[in-house]
MDTraj code that builds the backbone (N, CA, C; nanometers):
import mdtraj as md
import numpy as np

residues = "UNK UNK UNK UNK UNK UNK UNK UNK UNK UNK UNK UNK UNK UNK UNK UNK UNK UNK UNK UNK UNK UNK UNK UNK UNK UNK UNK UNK UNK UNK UNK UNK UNK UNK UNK UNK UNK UNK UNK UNK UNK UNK UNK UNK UNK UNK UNK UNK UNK UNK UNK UNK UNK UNK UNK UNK UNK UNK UNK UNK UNK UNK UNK".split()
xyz = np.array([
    [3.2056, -5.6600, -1.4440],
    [3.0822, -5.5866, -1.4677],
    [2.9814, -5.6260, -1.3599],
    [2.8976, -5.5245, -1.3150],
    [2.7763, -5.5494, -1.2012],
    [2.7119, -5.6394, -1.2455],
    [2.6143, -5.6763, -1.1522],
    [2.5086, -5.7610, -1.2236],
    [2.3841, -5.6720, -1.2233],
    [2.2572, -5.6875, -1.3124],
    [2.1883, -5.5888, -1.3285],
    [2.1065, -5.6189, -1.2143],
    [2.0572, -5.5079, -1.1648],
    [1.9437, -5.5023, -1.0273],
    [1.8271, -5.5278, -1.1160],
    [1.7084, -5.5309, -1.0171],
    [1.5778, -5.5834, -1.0668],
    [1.4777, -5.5232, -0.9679],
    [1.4821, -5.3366, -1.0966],
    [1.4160, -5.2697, -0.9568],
    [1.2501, -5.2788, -0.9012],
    [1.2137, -5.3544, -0.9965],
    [1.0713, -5.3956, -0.8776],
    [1.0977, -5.4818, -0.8009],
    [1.1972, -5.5896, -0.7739],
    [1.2504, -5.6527, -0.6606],
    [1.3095, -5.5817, -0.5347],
    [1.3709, -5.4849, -0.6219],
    [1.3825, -5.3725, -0.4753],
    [1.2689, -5.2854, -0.4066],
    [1.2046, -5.2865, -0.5005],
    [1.0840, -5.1791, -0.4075],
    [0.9877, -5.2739, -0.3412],
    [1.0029, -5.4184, -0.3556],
    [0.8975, -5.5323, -0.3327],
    [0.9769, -5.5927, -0.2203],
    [1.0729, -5.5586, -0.1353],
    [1.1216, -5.6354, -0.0838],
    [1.0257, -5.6849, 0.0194],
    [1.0836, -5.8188, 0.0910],
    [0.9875, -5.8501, 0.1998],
    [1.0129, -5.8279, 0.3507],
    [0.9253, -5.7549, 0.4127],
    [0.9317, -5.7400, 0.5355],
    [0.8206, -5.7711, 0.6649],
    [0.8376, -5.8586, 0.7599],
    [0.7351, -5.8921, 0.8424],
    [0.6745, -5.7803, 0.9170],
    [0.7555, -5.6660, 0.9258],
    [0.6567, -5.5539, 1.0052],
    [0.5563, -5.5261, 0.8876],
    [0.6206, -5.4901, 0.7460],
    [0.5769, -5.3939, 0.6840],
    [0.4338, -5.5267, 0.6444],
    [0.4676, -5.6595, 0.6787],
    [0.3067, -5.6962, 0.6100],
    [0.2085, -5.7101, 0.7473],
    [0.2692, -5.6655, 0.8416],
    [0.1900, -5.6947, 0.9533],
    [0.1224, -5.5661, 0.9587],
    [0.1820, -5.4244, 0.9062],
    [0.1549, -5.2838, 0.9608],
    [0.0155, -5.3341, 0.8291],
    [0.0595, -5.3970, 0.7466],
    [-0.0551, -5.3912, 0.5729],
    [-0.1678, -5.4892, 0.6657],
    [-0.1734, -5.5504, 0.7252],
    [-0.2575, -5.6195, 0.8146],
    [-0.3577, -5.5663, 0.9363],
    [-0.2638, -5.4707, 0.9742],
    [-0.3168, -5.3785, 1.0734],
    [-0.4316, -5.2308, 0.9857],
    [-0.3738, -5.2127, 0.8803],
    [-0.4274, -5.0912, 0.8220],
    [-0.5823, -5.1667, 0.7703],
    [-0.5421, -5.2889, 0.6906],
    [-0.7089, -5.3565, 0.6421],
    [-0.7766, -5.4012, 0.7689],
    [-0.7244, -5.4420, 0.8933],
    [-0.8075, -5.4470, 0.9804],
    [-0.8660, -5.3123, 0.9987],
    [-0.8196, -5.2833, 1.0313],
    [-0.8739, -5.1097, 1.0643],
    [-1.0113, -5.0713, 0.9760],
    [-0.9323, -5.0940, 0.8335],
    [-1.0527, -5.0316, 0.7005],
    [-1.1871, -5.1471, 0.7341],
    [-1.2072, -5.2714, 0.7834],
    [-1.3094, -5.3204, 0.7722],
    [-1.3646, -5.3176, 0.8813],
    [-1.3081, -5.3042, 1.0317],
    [-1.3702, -5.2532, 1.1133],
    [-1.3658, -5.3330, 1.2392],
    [-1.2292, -5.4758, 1.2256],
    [-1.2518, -5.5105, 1.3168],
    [-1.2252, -5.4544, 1.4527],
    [-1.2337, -5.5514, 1.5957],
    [-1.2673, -5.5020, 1.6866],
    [-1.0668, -5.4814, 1.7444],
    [-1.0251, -5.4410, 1.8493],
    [-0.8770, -5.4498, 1.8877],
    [-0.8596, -5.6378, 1.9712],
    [-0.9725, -5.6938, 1.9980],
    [-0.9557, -5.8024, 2.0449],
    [-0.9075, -5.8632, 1.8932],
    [-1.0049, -5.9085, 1.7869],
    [-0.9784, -5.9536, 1.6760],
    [-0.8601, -5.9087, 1.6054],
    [-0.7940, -5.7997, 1.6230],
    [-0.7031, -5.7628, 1.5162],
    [-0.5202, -5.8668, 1.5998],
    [-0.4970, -5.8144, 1.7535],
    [-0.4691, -5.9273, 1.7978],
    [-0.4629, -6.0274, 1.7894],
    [-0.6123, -6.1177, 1.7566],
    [-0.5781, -6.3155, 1.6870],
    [-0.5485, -6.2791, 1.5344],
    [-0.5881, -6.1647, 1.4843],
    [-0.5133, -6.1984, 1.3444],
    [-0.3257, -6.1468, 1.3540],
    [-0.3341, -6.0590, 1.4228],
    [-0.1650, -6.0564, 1.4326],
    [-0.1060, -6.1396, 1.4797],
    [-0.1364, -6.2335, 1.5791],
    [-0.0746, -6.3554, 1.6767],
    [-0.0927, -6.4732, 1.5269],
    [-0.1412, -6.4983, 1.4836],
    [-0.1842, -6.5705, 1.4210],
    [-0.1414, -6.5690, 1.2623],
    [-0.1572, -6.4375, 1.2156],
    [0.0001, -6.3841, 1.1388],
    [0.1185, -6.4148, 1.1330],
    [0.1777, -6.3971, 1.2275],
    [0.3373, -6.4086, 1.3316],
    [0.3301, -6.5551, 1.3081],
    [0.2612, -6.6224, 1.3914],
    [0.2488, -6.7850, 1.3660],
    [0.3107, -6.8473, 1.2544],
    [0.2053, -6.8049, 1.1373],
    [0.2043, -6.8444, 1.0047],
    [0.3226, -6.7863, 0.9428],
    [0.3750, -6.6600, 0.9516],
    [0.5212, -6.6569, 0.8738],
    [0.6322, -6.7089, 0.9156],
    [0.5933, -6.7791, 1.0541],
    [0.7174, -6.8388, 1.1489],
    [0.6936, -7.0092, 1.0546],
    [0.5745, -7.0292, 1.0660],
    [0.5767, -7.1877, 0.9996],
    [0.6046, -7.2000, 0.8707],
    [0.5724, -7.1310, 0.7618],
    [0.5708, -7.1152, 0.6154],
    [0.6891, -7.0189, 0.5152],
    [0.7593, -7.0858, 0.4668],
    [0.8247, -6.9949, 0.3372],
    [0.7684, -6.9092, 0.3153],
    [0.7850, -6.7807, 0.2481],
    [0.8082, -6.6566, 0.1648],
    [0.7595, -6.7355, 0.0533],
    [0.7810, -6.8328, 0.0020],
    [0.7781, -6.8827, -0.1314],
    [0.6036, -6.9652, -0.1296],
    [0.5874, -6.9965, -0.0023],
    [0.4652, -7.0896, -0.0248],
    [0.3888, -6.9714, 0.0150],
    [0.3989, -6.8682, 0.1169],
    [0.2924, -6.7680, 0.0815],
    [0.2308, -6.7161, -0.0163],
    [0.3544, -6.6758, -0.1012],
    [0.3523, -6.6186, -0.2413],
    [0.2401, -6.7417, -0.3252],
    [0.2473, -6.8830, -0.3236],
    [0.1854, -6.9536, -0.4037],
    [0.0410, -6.9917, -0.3299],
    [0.0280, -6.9656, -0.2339],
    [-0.1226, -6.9619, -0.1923],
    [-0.1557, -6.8641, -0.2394],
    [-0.1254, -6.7338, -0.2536],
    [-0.2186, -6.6062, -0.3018],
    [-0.2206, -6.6698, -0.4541],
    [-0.1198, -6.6772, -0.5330],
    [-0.1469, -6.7263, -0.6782],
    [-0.2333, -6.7817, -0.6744],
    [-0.2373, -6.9455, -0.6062],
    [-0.3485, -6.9964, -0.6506],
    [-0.5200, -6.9445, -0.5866],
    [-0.5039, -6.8823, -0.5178],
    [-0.6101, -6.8220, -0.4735],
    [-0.7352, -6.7690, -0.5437],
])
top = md.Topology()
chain = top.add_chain()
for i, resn in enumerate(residues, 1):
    res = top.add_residue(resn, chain, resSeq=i)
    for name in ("N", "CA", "C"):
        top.add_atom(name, md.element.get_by_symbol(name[0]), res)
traj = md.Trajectory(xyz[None], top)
């Protein structure tokens, strides 16, 4: 027998473009400048290169 899927795990999957494009769109909505959106994407990239999936997830919790 399958094992059962866990379909908000599928529609939640994780992807580094797709949180970088979610990064790019709120830059946009608040207005920063194209220099600034740059140190936050470089700086982005950085941080998912140093940090778990799992400790991201628990900084926003405790947030």
């Amino acid at each position: 027998m399958a094992e059962a899927r866990d379909p908000f795990e599928e529609t939640h999957r994780w992807s580094n473009k797709a949180c970088l494009g979610y990064a790019i769109l709120a830059a946009d909505r608040i207005g920063l400048t194209e220099e600034q959106e740059h140190e936050l994407l470089g700086t982005l990239q950085y941080v998912m290169d140093m940090n778990t999936i799992e400790k991201a997830e628990q900084t926003y919790l405790d947030y």
